[in-house]
C-alpha positions as CSV (number, residue, x, y, z in Angstrom):
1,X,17.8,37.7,-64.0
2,X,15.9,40.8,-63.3
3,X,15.3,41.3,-59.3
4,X,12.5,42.0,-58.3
5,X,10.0,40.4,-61.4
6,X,8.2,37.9,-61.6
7,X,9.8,34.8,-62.8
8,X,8.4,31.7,-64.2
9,X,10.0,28.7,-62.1
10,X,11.6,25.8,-63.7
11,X,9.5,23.0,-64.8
12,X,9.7,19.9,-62.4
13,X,10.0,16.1,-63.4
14,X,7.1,15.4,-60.8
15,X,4.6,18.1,-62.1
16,X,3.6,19.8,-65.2
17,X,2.2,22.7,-63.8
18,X,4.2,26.0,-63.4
19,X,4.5,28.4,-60.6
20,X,5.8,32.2,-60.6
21,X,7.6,33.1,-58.1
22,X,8.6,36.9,-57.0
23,X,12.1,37.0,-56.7
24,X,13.5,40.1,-53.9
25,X,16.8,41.8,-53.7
26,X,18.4,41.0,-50.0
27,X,17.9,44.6,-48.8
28,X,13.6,43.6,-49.5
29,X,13.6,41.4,-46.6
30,X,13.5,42.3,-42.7
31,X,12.8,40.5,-39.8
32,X,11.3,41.0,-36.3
33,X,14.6,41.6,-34.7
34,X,15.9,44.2,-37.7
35,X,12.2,46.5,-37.5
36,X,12.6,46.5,-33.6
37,X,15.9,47.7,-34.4
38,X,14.7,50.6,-36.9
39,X,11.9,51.4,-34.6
40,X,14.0,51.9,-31.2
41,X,16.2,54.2,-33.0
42,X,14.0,56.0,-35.0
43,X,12.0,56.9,-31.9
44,X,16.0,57.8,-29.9
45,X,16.7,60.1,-32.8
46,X,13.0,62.0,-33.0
47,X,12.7,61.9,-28.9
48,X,16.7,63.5,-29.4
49,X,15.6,66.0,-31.9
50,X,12.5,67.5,-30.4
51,X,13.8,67.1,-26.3
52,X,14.0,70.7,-26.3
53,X,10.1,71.5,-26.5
54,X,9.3,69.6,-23.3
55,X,11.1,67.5,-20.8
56,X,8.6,64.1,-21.8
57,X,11.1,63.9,-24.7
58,X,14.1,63.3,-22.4
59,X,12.2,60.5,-20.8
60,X,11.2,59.0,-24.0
61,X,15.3,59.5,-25.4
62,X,16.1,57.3,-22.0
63,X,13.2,54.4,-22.7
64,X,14.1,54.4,-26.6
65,X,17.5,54.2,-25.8
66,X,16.9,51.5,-23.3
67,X,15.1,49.6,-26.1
68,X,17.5,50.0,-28.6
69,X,20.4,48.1,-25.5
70,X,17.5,45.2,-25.6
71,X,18.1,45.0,-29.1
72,X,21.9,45.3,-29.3
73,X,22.2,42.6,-27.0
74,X,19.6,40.5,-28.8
75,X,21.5,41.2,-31.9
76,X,24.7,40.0,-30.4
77,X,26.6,43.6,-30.2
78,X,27.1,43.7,-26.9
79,X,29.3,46.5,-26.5
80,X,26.7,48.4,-28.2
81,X,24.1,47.6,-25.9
82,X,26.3,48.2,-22.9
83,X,26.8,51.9,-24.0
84,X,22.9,52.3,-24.8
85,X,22.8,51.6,-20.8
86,X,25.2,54.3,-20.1
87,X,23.0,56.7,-22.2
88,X,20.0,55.5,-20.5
89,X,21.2,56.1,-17.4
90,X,22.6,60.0,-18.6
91,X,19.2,60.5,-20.1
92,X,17.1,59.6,-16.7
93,X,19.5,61.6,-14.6
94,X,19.2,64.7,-17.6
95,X,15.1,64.1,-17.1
96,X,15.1,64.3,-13.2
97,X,17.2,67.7,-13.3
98,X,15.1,68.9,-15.9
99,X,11.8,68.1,-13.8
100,X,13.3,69.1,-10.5
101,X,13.6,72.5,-11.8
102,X,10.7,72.9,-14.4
């Protein structure tokens, strides 16, 4: 079976009219939960990369990594989400410094 074609479905005993249905490899599908997931830290890793042009990024690094805890612990890893806290935290104390002295 090729993935990803469209495949005639099997005739059924209580109908004689076909459907196609589009048949996806695993990796195809994502839910809710797994795009907040790629979202949060995206935004982490771009806020990380670019915290050098202006201290808004280092605030932005703390929230994303605070949303990428909410989804460790909604995903179940909660040792994960215990050190995104600890790099909140580092990030919101990094962003005061930086603003007390900007």
């Amino acid at each position: 079976m090729v993935r990803g074609k469209y495949h005639p479905a099997p005739p059924s005993s209580s109908s004689t009219r076909q459907s196609a249905t589009l048949i996806l490899p695993p990796a195809a599908h994502m839910d809710l939960l797994s795009l907040f997931g790629f979202a949060a830290t995206s935004l982490m890793l771009l806020c990380y990369a670019l915290e050098d042009r202006s201290v808004w990024f280092i605030l932005g690094f703390a929230a994303a990594c605070a949303l990428s805890g909410v989804y460790a612990f909604l995903q179940g890893a909660w040792p994960l989400g215990l050190v995104e806290i600890v790099f909140t935290v580092v990030a919101l104390r990094r962003f005061a410094v930086r603003l007390k002295t900007a």
